[in-house]
DRENLUMMAR-49146 format. One record per residue (C-alpha): residue number from 1; residue in one letter; x, y, z. Coordinates in Angstrom, 2 decimals. Layout:
N
> seq; type; xx; yy; zz
> NUM; a; X; Y; Z
...
end
This chain:
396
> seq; type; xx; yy; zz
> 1; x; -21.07; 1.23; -4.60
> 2; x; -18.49; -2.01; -5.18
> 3; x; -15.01; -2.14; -4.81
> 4; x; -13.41; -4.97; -6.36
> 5; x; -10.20; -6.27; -5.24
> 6; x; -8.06; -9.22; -6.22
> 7; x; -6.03; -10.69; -2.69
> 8; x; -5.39; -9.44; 0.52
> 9; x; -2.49; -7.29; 0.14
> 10; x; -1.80; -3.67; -0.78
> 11; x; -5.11; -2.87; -2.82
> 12; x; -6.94; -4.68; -0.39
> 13; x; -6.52; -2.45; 2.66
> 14; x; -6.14; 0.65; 0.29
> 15; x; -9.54; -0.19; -0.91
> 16; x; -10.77; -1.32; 2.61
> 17; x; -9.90; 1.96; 4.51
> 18; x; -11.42; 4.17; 2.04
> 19; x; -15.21; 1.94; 2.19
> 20; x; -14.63; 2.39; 5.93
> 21; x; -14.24; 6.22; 5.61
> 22; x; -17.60; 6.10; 2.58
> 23; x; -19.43; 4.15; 4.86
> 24; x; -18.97; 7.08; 7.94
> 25; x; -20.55; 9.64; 5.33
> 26; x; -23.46; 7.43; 4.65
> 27; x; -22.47; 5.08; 1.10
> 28; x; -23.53; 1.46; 0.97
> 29; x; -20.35; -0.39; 0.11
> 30; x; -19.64; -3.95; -1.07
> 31; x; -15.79; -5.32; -1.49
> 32; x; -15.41; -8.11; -3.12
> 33; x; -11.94; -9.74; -2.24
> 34; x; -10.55; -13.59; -2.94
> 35; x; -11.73; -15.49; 0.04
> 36; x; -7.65; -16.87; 2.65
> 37; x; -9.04; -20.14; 2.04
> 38; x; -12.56; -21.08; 0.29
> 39; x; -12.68; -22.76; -2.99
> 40; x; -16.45; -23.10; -3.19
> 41; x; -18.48; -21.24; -1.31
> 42; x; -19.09; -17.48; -0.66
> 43; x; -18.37; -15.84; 2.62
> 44; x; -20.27; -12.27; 3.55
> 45; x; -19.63; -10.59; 6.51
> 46; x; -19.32; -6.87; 7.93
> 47; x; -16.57; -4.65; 8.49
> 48; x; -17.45; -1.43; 10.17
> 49; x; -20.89; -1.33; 8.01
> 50; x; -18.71; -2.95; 4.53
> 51; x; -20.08; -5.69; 3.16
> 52; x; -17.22; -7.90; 2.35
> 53; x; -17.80; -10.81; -0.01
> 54; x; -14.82; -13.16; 0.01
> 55; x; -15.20; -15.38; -3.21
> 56; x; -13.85; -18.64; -3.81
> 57; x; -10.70; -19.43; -5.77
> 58; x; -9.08; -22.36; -6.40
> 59; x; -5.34; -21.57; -6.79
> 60; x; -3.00; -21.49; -3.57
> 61; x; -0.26; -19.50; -1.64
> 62; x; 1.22; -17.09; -4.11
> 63; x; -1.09; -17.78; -7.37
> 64; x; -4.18; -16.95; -5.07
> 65; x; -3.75; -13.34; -6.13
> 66; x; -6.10; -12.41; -9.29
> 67; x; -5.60; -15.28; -11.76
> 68; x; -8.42; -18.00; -11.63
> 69; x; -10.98; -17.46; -13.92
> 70; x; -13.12; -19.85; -12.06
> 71; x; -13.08; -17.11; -9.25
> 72; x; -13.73; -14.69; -12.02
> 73; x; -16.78; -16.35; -13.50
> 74; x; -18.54; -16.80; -9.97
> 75; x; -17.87; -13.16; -9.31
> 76; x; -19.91; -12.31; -12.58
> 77; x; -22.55; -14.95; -11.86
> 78; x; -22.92; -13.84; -8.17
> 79; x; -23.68; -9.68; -9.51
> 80; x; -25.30; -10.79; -12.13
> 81; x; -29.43; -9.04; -11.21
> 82; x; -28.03; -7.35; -8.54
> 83; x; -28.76; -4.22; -9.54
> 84; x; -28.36; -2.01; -6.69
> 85; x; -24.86; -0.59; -7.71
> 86; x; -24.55; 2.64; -8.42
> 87; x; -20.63; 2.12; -9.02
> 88; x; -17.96; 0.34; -9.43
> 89; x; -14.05; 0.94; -8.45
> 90; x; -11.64; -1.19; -9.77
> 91; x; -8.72; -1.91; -7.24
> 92; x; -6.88; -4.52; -8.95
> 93; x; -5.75; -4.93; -13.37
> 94; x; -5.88; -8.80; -13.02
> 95; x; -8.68; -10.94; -14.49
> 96; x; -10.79; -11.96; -10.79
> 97; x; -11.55; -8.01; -10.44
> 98; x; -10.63; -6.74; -14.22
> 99; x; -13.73; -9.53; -15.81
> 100; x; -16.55; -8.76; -13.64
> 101; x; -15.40; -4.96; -13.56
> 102; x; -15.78; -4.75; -17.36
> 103; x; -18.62; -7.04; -17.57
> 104; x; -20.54; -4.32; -15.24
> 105; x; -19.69; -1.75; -16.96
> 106; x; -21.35; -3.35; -20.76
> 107; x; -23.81; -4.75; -19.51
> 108; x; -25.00; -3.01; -17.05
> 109; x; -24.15; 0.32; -17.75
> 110; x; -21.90; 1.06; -14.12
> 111; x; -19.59; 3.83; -14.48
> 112; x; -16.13; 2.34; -13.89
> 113; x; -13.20; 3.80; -11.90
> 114; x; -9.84; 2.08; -12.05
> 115; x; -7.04; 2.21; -9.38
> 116; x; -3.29; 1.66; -10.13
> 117; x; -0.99; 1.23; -6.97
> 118; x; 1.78; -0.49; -8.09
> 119; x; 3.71; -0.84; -11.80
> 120; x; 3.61; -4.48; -12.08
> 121; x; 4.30; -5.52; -15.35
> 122; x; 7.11; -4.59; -17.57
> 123; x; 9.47; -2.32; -16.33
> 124; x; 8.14; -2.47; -12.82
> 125; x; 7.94; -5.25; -10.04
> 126; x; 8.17; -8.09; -12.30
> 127; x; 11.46; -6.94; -12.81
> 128; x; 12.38; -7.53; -8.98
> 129; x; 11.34; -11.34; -9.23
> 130; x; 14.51; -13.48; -9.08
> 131; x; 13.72; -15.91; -11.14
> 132; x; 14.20; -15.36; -14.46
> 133; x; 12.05; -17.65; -16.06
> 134; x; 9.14; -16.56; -13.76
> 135; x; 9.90; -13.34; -14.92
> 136; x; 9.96; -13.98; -18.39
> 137; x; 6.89; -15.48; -18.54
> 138; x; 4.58; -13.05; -15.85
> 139; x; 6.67; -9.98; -17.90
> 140; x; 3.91; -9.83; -20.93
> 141; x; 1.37; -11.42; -18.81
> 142; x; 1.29; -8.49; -16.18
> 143; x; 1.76; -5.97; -18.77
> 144; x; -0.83; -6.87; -20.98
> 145; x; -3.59; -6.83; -18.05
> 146; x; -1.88; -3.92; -16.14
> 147; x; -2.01; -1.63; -19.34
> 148; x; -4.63; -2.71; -22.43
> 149; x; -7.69; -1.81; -20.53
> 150; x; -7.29; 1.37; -18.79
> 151; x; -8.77; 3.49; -21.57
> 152; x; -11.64; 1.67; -20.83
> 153; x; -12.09; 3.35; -17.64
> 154; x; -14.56; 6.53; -16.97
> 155; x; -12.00; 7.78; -14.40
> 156; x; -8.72; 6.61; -13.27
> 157; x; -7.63; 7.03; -9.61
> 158; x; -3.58; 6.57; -9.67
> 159; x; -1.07; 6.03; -6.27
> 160; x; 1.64; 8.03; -7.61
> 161; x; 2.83; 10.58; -10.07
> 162; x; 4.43; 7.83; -12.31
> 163; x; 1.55; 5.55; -12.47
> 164; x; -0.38; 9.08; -13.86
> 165; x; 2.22; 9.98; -16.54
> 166; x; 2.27; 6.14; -17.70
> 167; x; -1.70; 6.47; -17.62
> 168; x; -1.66; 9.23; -19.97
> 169; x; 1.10; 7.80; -22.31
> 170; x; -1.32; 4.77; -22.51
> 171; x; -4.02; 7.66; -23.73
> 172; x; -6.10; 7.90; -20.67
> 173; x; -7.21; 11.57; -20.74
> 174; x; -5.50; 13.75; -18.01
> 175; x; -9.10; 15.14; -16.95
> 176; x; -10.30; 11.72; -16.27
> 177; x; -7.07; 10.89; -13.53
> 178; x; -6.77; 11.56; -10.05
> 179; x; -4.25; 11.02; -7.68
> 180; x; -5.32; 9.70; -4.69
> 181; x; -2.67; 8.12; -2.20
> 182; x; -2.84; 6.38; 0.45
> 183; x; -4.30; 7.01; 4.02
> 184; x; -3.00; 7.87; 7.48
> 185; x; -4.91; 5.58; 10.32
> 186; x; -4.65; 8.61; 12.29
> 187; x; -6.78; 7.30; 15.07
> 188; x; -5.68; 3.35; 14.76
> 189; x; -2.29; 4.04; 15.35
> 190; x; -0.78; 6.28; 17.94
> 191; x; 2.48; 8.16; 18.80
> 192; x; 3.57; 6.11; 22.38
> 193; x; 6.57; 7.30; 23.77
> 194; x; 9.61; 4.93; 23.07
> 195; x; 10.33; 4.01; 26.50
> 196; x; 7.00; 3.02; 27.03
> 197; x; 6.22; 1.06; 23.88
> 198; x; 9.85; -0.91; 24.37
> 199; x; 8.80; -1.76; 28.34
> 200; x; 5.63; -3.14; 27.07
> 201; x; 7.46; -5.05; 24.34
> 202; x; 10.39; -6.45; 26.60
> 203; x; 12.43; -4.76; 24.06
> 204; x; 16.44; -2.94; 24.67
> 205; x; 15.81; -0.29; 26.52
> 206; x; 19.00; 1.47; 25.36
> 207; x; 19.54; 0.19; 22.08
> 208; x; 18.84; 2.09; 18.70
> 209; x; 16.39; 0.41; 16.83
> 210; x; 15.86; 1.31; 13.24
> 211; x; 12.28; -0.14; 12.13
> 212; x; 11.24; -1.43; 8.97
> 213; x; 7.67; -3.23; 8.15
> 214; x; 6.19; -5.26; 5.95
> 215; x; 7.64; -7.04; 2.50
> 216; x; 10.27; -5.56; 0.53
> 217; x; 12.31; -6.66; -2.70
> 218; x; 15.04; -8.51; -2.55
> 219; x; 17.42; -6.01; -3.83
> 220; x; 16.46; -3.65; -1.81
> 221; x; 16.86; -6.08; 1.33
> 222; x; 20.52; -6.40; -0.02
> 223; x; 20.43; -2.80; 0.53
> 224; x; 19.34; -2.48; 4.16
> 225; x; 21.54; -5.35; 5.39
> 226; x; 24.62; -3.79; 4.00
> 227; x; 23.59; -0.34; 5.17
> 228; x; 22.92; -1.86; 8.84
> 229; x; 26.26; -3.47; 8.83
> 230; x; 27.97; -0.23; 8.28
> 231; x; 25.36; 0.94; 11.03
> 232; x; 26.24; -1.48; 13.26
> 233; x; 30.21; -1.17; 12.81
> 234; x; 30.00; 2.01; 14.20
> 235; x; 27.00; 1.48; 16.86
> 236; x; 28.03; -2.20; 17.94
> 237; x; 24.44; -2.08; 20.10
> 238; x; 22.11; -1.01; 16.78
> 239; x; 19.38; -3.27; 16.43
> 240; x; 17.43; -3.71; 13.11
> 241; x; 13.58; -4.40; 13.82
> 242; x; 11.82; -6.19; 11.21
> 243; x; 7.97; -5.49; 11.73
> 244; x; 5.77; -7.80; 10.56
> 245; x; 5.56; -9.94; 8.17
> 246; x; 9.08; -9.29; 6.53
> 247; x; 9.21; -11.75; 2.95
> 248; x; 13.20; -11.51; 2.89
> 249; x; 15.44; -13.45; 5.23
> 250; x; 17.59; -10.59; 6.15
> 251; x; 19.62; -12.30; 9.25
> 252; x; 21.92; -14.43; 5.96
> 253; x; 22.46; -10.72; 4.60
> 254; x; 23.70; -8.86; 7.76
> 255; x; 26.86; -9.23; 9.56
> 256; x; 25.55; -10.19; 12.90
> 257; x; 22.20; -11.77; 12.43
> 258; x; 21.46; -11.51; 16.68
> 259; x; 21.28; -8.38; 16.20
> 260; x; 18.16; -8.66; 13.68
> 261; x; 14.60; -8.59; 15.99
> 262; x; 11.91; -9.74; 13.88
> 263; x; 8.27; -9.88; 15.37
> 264; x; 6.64; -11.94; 12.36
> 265; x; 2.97; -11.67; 11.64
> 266; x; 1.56; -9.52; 14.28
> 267; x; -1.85; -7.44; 15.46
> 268; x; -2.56; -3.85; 14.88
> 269; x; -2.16; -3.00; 18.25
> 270; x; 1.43; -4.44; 18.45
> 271; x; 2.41; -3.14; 15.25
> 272; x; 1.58; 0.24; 16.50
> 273; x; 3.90; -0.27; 19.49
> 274; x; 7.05; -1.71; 17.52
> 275; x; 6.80; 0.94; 15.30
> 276; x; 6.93; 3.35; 18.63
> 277; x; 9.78; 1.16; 19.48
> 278; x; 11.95; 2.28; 17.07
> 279; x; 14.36; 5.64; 17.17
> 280; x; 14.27; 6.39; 13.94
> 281; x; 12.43; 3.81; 10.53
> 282; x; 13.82; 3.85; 7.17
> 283; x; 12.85; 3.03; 3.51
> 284; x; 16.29; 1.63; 1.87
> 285; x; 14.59; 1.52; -1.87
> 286; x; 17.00; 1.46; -4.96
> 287; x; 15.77; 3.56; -7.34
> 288; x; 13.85; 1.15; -9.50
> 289; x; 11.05; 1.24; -12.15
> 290; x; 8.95; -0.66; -9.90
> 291; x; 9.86; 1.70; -6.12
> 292; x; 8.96; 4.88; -8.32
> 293; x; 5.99; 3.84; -9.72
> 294; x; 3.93; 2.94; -6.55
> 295; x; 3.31; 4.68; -3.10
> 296; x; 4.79; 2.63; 0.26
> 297; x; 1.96; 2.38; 3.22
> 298; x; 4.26; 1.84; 6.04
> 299; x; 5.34; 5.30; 5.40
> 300; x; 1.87; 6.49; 6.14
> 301; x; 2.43; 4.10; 9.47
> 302; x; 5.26; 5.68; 10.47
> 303; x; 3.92; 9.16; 10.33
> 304; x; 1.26; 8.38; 11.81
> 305; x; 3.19; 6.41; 14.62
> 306; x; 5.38; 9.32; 14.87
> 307; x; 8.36; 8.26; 13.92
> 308; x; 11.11; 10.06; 11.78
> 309; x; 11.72; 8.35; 8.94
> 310; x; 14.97; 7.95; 6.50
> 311; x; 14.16; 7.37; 3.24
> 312; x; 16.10; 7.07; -0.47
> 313; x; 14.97; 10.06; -2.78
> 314; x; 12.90; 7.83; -4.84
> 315; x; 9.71; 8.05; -6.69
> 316; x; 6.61; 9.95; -5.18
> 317; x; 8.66; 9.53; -1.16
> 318; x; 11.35; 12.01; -2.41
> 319; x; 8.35; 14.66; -3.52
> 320; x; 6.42; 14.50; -0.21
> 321; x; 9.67; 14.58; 2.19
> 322; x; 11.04; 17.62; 0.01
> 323; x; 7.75; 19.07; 0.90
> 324; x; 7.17; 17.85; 4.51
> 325; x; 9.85; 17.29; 6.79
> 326; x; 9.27; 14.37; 8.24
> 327; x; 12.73; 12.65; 8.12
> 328; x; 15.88; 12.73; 5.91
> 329; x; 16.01; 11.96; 2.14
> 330; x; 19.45; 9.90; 0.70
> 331; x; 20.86; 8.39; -2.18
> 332; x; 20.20; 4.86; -2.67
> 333; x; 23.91; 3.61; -1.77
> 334; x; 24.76; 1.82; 1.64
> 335; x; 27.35; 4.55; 2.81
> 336; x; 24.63; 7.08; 2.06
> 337; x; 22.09; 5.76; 4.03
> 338; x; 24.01; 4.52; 7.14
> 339; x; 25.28; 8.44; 6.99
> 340; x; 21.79; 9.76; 7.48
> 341; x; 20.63; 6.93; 9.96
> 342; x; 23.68; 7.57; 12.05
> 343; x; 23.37; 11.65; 12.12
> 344; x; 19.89; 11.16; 13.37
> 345; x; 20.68; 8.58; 15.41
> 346; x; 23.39; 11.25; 17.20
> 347; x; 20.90; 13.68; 17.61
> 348; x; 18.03; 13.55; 19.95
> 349; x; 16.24; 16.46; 19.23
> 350; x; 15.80; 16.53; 15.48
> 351; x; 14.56; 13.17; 15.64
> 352; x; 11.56; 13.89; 18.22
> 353; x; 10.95; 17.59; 15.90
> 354; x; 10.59; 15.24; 12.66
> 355; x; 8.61; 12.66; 14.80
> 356; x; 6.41; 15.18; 16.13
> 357; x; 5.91; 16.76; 12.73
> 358; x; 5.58; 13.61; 10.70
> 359; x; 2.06; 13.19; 13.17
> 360; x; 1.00; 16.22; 11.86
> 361; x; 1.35; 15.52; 8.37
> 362; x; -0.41; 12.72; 8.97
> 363; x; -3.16; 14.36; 10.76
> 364; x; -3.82; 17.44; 8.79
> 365; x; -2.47; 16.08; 4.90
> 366; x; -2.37; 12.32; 4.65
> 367; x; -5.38; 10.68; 7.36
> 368; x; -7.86; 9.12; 5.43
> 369; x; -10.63; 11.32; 5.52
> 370; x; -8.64; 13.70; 3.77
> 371; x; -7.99; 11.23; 1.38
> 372; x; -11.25; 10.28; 0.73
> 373; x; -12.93; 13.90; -0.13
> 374; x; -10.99; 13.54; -3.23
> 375; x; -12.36; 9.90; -3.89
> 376; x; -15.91; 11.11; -2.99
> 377; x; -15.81; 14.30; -5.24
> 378; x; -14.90; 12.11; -7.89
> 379; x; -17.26; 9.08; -7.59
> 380; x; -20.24; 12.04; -7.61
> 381; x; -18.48; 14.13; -10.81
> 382; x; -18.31; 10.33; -12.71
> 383; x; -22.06; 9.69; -11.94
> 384; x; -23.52; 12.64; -12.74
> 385; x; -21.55; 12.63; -16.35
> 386; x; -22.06; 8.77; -16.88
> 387; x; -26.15; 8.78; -15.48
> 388; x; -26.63; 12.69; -16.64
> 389; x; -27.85; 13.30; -12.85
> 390; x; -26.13; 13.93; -9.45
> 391; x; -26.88; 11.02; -7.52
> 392; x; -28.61; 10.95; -4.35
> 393; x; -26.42; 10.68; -0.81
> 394; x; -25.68; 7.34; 0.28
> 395; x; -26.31; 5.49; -3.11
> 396; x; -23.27; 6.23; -5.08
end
């Protein structure tokens, strides 16, 4: 089986975890990802028994995310007579994974599967860039690779609800889509008690901390600073904990930028104790084309963590926190959310009941296992129609 990825960001450890969890029932799997730093060579290594081919690219920083077609072409040369694929899943629309994905599929006869996390192109994140020349140009760019293809596809594997109605408006038959979210590192990350996780940081020991990780857009950053000033006008000792590589510099947006912690980039095992750190994390999302149509990970990290978790009724988030209760749901306005983070700031006991129910959710409907049954079904139901056979164990 391949997966084929573009950089290392979302897709990447979406498409990462579930090889991980293939590889545990006995799959061969191969990821193909653009290599931090090469521009020539090939690098092959293991991860937990996946073969991980970094290729070479030569674009940098920001542009080293699915573009060159140099990358592209040495994908397609490297596969080229390697003929012990039995599969491949498509974790990224731009040309690096999209090319060699398509080129598989004619000439080669794979069966294809194609993954959509996120709605980049018109209408969805490209919208959120602030430039609007750069988001002129990338709008029919993104769109065009995001969207012309995916009929192509012999099943479609989708992050969210949205991305699976935009699927089928783009005529992708229902039958053929499957929604498969993301993951809960149930055994990677574990609930710590606060106290504990904050001593071992060298963190307040008293303070409310209200957690947020990872990259975010810069409206909704706008968002979370002015919600955290009315947060801290009321709780002058309120601490906002940025986990993480945070892409926004919050501490210009906030009232008191002291009072902003950030860790920067940081391991596993310290990400899992921040996010213990904090009372209560939040998801301050405006309720945008390109928030609804994609599926936030840290959320998974915070159940999992065991943390409550205050979130704008947005997208796919609203749908499982109706369901679940794992936290509080608001509208997407400052006074809103600082309402919510404040009542469960107040109140002790709600917050460990939602913490201690958000690790079950995470346990028994979102670890990755789970998530990966309905990948696995699928991969064998494609084969068999695409091959006329069920294929043997271990060589999808």
């Amino acid at each position: 089986m391949l997966l084929c990825v573009a950089a290392r960001k979302g897709a990447y450890w979406r498409a990462l975890h579930f090889a991980r969890c293939l590889v545990q029932r006995g799959h061969h799997v191969t990821l193909l990802a653009i290599s931090p730093q090469n521009r020539l060579r090939f690098r092959i290594h293991q991860d937990q028994g996946v073969t991980i081919v970094e290729t070479p690219d030569l674009f940098s920083g920001p542009l080293r995310s699915g573009w060159d077609i140099w990358d592209a072409l040495r994908r397609i040369l490297w596969l080229n007579g390697r003929s012990a694929f039995h599969l491949i899943h498509m974790f990224d629309a731009r040309p690096v994974s999209l090319l060699p994905a398509l080129y598989l599929q004619k000439y080669h006869h794979f069966p294809l599967v194609m993954d959509w996390e996120d709605w980049f192109g018109r209408g969805g994140s490209v919208e959120e860039r602030p430039n609007p020349l750069i988001r002129t140009i990338l709008r029919p760019v993104e769109t065009f690779f995001e969207e012309h293809f995916r009929t192509r596809a012999d099943a479609t594997t989708v992050i969210c609800t949205t991305l699976r109605d935009k699927a089928i408006t783009l005529g992708v038959p229902p039958h053929t889509i499957q929604l498969v979210r993301d993951g809960c590192d149930v055994e990677g990350l574990q609930p710590f008690p606060t106290h504990l996780s904050r001593q071992y940081l060298n963190l307040p020991h008293d303070a409310p901390l209200i957690g947020y990780v990872g990259v975010i857009f810069q409206r909704d950053a706008r968002l979370m600073a002015q919600a955290f000033n009315q947060i801290q006008a009321q709780l002058p000792a309120a601490r906002l904990l940025l986990i993480g590589y945070v892409n926004i510099d919050i501490e210009v947006m906030v009232s008191h930028p002291a009072a902003v912690i950030r860790t920067g980039f940081i391991t596993y095992e310290y990400m899992n104790h921040y996010i213990c750190a904090c009372d209560i994390c939040w998801l301050p999302y405006h309720n945008s084309g390109a928030n609804r149509g994609r599926w936030p990970m840290k959320l998974n990290d915070y159940m999992a963590a065991g943390r409550p978790t205050v979130a704008t009724a947005v997208g796919d988030v609203a749908q499982v926190m109706q369901m679940h209760t794992i936290g509080l749901l608001t509208n997407d306005t400052p006074e809103a959310l600082a309402a919510s983070v404040l009542a469960l700031l107040s109140d002790v006991d709600q917050r460990t009941f939602l913490g201690q129910n958000a690790r079950q959710v995470a346990e028994k409907q979102f670890n990755w296992q789970i998530q990966t049954d309905k990948l696995e079904q699928l991969y064998v139901q494609v084969t068999a129609q695409t091959t006329g056979h069920r294929p043997g164990w271990g060589h999808l």
